[in-house]
N, C-alpha and C positions, 0 to 999 in steps of 0.2 A: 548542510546535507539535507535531501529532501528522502522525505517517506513515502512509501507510493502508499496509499490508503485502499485496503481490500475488505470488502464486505462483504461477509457469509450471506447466505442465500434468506436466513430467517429474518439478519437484518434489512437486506432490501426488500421483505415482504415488510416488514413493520417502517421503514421510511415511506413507502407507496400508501401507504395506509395513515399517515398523517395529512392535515390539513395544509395545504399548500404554502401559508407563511411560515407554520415551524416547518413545516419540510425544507423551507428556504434557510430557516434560522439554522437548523441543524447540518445543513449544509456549509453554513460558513463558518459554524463551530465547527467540524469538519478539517475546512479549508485552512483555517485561521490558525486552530490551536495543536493540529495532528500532524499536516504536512511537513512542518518544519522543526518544532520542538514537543515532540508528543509525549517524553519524560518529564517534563518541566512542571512540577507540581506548582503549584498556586491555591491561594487561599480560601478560593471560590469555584476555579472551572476545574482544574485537573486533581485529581486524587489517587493516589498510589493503595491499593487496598489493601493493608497489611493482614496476612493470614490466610491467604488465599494463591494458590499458585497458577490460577485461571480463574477470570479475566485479571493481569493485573492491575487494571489502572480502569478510572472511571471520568467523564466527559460529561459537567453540568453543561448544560443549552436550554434556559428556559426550564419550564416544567419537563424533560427530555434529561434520562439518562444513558448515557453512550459507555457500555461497557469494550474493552479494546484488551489486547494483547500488543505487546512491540518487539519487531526482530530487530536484526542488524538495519535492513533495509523497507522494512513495512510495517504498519500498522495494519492489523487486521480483527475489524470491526465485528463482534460477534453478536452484540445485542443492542437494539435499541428502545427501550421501554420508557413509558411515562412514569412520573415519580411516584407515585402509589402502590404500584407494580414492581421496582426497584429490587426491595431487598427482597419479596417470594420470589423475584428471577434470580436472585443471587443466592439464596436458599437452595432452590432446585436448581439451578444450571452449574454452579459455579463448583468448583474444585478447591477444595482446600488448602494449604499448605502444609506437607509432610514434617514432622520431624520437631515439635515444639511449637509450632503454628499455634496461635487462637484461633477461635470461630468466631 
């Protein structure tokens, strides 16, 4: 099955704002790891964020982390921040998980 990949407005302001190769790079992290299998945890690129009911899941590319949500039929791309930046976007943006959640 294919995922159509959708990107909130903030994230394409912060892809336009990278450097033309990681903008590439993150592009084919993108392409590569979301379109087709964007649940697929792995030991390095995808992360399922436990405790958190938004965003769930997370996209190493480089120094570039790719925070995402996943429907039936799309991934929809909320934030894309460098890794310094990461966890205070995940601080402030991010939603918790109700109900026995950790932080």
């Amino acid at each position: 099955m294919t995922f159509e990949v959708i990107l909130a407005p903030d994230a394409v302001k912060s892809l336009r704002r990278l450097h033309a190769h990681v903008r590439a790079d993150v592009k084919d992290a993108l392409e590569v790891h979301l379109r087709h299998e964007p649940t697929k945890v792995s030991k390095s690129r995808i992360k399922r964020l436990r405790g958190m009911s938004q965003p769930q899941f997370r996209l190493r590319a480089g120094d570039i982390r790719v925070f995402y949500d996943v429907t039936e039929t799309a991934v929809e791309i909320l934030a894309i921040v460098e890794k310094h930046e990461a966890q205070a976007w995940l601080d402030e943006q991010g939603t918790p998980a109700t109900g026995g959640g950790t932080g």
